[in-house]
N, C-alpha and C positions, 0 to 999 in steps of 0.2 A: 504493500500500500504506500509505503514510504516512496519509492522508486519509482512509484506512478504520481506524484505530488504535483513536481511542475510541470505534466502534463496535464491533469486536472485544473489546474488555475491556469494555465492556460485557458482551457475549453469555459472557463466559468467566468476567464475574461470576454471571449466571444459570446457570452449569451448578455453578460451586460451589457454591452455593444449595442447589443441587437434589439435588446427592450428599448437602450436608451434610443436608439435614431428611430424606431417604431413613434417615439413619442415627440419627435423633434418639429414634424412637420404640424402636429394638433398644435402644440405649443406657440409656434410662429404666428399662428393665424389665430390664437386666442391672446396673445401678449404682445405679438409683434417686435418690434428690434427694443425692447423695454431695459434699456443699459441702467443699473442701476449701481450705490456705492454708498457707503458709510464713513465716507471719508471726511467729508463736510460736516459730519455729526461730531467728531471728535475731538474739533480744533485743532491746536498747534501737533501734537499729538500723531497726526498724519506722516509731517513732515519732518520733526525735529529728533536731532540727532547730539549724540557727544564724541566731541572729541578725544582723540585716545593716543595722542600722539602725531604728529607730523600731519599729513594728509589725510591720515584713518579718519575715519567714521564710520562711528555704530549709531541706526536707527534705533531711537527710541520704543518706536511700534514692534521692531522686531523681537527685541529683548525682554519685551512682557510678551509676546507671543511665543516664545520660547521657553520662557519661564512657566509659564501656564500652559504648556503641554509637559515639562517635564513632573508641576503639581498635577495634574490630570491624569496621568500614567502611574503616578505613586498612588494615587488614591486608587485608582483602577488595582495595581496590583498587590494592594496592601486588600480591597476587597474581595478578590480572586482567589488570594492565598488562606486570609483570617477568619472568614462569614463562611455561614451556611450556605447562603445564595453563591458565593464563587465558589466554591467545592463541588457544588449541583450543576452549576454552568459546565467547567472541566471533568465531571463524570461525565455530563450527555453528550458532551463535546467529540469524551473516548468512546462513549458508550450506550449509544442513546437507548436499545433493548435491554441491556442490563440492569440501566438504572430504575427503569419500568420494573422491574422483578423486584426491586427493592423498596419501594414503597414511593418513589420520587415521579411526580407528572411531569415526563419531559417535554410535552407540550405546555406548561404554566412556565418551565425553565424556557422554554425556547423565547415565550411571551415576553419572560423579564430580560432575557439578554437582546432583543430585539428594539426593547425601549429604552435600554440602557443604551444601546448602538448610535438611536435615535437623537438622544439629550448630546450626545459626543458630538454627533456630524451639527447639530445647531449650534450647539459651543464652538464650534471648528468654523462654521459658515459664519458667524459672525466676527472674528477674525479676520477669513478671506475677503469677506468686504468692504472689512478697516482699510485693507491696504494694497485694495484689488475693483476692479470694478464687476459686475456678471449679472448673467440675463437668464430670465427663467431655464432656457436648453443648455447652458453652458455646463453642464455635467459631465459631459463625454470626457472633453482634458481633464476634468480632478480625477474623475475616475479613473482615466489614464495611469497620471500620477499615483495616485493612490493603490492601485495593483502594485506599479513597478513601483514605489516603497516599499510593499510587503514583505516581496520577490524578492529583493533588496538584503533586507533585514532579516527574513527567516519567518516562514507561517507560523504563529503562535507566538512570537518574540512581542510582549508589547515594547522593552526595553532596542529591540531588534529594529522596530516600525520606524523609534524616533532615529536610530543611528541611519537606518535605508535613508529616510528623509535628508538627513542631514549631508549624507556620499549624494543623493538623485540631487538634490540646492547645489552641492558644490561641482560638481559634474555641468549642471546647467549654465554653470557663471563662467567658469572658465570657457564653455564653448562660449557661451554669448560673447566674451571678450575677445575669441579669435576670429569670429565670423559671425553676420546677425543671427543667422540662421539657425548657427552652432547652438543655440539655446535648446533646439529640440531633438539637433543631431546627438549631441555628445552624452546627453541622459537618457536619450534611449540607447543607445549601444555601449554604456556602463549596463543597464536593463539586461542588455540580451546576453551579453557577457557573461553576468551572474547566473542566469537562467540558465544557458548552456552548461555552464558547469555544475549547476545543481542535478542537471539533467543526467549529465556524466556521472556524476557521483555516487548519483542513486541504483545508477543504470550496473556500475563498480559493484554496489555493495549488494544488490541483485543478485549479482554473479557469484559471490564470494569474496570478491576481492579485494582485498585492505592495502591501505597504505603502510600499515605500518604492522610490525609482528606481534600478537596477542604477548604481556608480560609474562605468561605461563608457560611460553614457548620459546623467549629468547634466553640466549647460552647467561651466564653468569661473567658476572661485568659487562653488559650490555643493558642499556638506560633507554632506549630508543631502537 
């Protein structure tokens, strides 16, 4: 199952695809070109920045939005690990039949991990339109992005998500600084990169075949 992973996210990236430009054309002709932004709601806020030496500058906007994913992710994985409901989540997650036998409705878990997904992607969207503009259909790119973060970081890593984001940010900036273009060249083929080799790896350990020799099996004075 493991070996078959980023193939499946794959395929699951194509079906969200496929819902979302299903819905792209209702959208247009119920909102029309509706650009919208919260950028003017926040004041200075938007723009302002500290200096941090010579030419640097760090945005202000960005450094709370950094900050408040790295507090969002703690809360998240302190709830995961310490409560009942995140124990419940990660059984159905493993094991969604099993946990049924156990006395757990893993449809009420699915219920509450689905609203708990929900309150994330709104806390997350209104960020994105601190420092961002976007339009009823403009889904497709986060979505984008947001796969290839996953991909990135490792399915199930929340700790993993924010480090994918932060390689998919730095990946983008440097292409952007080489070429305009480069913005969307150079993170997606950091993307495929990873992908491919998760591909391999799985495809490896599929096989049998390790990188490295089981400790129960290397000679004596042998570390590696």
């Amino acid at each position: 199952m493991c070996a078959n992973r980023p193939v499946i996210e794959v395929a699951a990236l194509g079906d969200g695809f496929a819902v979302q430009e299903s819905r792209q054309e209702g959208l247009f002709e119920r909102f029309g070109a509706d650009t919208q932004s919260l950028a003017s709601n926040i004041g200075a806020l938007s723009y302002s920045s500290w200096n941090v030496g010579g030419n640097v500058y760090i945005s202000q906007l960005d450094v709370l939005t950094f900050t408040a994913a790295i507090v969002v992710l703690g809360v998240l994985q302190g709830m995961l690990s310490y409560t009942g409901l995140g124990r419940a989540i990660r059984a159905t997650a493993d094991d969604p039949g099993t946990v049924d036998l156990i006395g757990i409705d893993s449809r009420a878990v699915y219920s509450a991990a689905s609203a708990i997904a929900m309150v994330l992607i709104a806390f997350a969207g209104v960020f994105l339109a601190m420092r961002a503009t976007f339009t009823p259909y403009a889904g497709s790119s986060q979505l984008l992005f947001a796969f290839e973060t996953v991909v990135i970081g490792g399915v199930g890593s929340l700790w993993g998500t924010l480090l994918g984001g932060i390689v998919l940010g730095l990946a983008q900036s440097i292409g952007a600084q080489i070429n305009p273009i480069g913005f969307q060249i150079a993170g997606h083929a950091v993307f495929l990169v990873i992908l491919i080799a998760r591909v391999y790896a799985g495809e490896f350990k599929s096989l049998g075949i390790r990188w490295s020799m089981p400790r129960s099996e290397r000679p004596k004075g042998v570390s590696a």
